[in-house]
VMD Tcl script that builds the backbone (N, CA, C; Angstrom):
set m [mol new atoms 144]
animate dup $m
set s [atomselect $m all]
$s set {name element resname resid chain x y z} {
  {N N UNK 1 A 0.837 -1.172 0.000}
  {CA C UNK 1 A 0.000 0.000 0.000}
  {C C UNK 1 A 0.883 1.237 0.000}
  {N N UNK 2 A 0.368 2.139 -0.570}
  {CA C UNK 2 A 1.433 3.514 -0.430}
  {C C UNK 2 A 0.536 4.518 0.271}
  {N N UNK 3 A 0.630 5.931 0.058}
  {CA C UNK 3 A -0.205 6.810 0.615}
  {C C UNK 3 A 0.891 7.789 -0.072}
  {N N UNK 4 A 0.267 9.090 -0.845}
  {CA C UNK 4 A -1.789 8.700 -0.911}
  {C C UNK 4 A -1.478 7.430 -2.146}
  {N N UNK 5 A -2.604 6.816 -2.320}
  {CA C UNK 5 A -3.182 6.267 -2.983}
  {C C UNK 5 A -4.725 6.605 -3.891}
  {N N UNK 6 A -4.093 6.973 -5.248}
  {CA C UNK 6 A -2.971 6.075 -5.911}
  {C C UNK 6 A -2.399 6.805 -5.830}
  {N N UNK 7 A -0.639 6.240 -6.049}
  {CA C UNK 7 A 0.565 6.845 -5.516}
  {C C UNK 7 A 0.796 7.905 -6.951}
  {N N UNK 8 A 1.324 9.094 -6.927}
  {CA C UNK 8 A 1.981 9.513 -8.101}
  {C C UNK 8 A 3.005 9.258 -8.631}
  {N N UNK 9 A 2.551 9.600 -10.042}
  {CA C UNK 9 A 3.757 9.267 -11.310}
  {C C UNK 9 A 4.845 9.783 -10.958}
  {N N UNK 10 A 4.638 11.093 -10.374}
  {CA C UNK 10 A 6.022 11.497 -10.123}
  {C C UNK 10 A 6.442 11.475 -8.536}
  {N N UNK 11 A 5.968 10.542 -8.009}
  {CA C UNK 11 A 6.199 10.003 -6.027}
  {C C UNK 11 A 7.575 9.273 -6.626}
  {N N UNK 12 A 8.874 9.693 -5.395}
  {CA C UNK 12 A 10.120 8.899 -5.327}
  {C C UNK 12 A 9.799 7.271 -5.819}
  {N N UNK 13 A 9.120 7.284 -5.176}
  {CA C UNK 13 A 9.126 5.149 -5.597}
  {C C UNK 13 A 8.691 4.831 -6.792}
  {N N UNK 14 A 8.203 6.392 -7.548}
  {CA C UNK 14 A 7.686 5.598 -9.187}
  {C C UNK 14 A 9.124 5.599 -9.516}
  {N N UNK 15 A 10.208 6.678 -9.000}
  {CA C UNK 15 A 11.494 6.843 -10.410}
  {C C UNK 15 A 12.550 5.907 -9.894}
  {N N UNK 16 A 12.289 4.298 -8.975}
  {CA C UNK 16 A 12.962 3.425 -8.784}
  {C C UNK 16 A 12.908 2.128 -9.863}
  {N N UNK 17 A 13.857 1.657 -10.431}
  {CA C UNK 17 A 13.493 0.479 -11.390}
  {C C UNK 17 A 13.425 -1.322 -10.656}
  {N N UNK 18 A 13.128 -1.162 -9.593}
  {CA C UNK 18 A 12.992 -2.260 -8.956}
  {C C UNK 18 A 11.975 -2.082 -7.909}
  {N N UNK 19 A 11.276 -0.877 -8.376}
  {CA C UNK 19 A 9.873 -1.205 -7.332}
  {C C UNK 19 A 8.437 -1.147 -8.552}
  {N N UNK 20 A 7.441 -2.042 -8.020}
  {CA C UNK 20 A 6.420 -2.336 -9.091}
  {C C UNK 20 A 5.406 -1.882 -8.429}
  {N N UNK 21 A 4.507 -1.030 -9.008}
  {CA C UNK 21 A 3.233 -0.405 -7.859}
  {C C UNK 21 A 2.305 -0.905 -8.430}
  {N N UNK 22 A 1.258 -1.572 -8.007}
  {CA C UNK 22 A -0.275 -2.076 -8.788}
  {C C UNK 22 A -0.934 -1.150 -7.791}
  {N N UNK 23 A -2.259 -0.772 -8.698}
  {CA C UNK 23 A -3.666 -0.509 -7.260}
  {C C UNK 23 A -3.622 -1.516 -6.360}
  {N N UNK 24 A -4.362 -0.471 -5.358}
  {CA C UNK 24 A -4.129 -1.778 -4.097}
  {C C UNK 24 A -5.777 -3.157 -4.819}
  {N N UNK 25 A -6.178 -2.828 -5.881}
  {CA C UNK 25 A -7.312 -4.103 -6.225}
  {C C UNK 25 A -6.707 -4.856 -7.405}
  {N N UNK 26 A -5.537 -4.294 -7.435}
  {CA C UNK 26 A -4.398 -4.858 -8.921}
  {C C UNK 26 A -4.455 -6.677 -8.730}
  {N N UNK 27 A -4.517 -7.105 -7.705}
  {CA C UNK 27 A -3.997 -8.827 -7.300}
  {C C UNK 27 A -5.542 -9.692 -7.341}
  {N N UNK 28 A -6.647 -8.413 -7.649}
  {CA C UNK 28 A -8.026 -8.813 -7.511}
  {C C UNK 28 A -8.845 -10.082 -9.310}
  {N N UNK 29 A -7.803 -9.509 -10.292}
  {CA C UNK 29 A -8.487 -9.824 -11.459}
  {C C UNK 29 A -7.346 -11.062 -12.139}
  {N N UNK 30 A -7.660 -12.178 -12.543}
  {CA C UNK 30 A -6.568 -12.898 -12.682}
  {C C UNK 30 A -5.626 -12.464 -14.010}
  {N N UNK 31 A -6.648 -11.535 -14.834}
  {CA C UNK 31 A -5.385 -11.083 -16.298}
  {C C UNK 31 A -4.653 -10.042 -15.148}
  {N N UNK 32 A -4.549 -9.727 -14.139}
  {CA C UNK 32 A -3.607 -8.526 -13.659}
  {C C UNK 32 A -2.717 -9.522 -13.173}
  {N N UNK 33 A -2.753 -10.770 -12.360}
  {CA C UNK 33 A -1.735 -11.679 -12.035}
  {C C UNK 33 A -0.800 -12.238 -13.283}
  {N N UNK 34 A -1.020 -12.291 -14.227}
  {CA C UNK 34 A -0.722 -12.878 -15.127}
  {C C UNK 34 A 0.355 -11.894 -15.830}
  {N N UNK 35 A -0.379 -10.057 -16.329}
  {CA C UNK 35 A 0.524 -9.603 -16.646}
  {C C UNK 35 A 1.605 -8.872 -15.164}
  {N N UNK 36 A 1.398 -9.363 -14.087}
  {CA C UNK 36 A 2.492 -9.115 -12.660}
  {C C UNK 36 A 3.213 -10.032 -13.007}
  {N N UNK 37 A 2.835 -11.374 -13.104}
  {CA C UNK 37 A 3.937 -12.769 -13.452}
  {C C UNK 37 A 4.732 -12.437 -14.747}
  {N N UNK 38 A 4.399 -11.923 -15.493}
  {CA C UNK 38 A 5.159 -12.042 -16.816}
  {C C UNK 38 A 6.129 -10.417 -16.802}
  {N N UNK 39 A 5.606 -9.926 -15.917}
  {CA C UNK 39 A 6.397 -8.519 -16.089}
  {C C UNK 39 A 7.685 -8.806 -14.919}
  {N N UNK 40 A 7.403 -9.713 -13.858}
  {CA C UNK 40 A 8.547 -9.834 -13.132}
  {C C UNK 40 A 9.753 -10.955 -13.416}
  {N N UNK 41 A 8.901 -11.833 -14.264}
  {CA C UNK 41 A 9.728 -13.001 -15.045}
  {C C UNK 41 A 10.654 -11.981 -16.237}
  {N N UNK 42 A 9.797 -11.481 -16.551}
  {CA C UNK 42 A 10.612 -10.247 -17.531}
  {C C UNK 42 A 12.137 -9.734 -16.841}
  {N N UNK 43 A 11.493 -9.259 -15.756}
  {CA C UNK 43 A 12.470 -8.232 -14.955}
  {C C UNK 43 A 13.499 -8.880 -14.623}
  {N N UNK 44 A 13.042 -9.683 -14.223}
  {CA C UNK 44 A 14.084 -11.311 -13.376}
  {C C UNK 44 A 15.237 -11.157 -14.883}
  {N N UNK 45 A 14.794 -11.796 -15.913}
  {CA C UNK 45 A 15.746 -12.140 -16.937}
  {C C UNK 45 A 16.841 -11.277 -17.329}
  {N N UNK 46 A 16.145 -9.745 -16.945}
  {CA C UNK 46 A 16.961 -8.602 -18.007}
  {C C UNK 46 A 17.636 -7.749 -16.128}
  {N N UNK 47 A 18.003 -8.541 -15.081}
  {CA C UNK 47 A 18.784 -8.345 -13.986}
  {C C UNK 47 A 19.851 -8.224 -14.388}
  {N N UNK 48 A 20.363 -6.724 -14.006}
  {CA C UNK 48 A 21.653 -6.753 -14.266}
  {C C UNK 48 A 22.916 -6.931 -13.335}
}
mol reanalyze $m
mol bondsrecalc $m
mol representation Tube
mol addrep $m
């Protein structure tokens, strides 16, 4: 959760490349799990 919510585009933790922000109802719909799984499998690969 952040605060406020939703967090801004331009809040410190958006301009980090290893933090991922969903709405806090982001984990609610299973296509949002799916593109979270594939965006961190992503991330995972291209670790530098």
């Amino acid at each position: 959760m952040t605060y406020p919510e939703p967090y801004p585009e331009d809040g410190v933790l958006s301009q980090l490349d290893q933090v991922f922000i969903t709405p806090h109802i982001g984990g609610r719909r299973e296509d949002i799990w799916n593109l979270l799984i594939e965006r961190t499998i992503n991330e995972l690969e291209n670790w530098k």
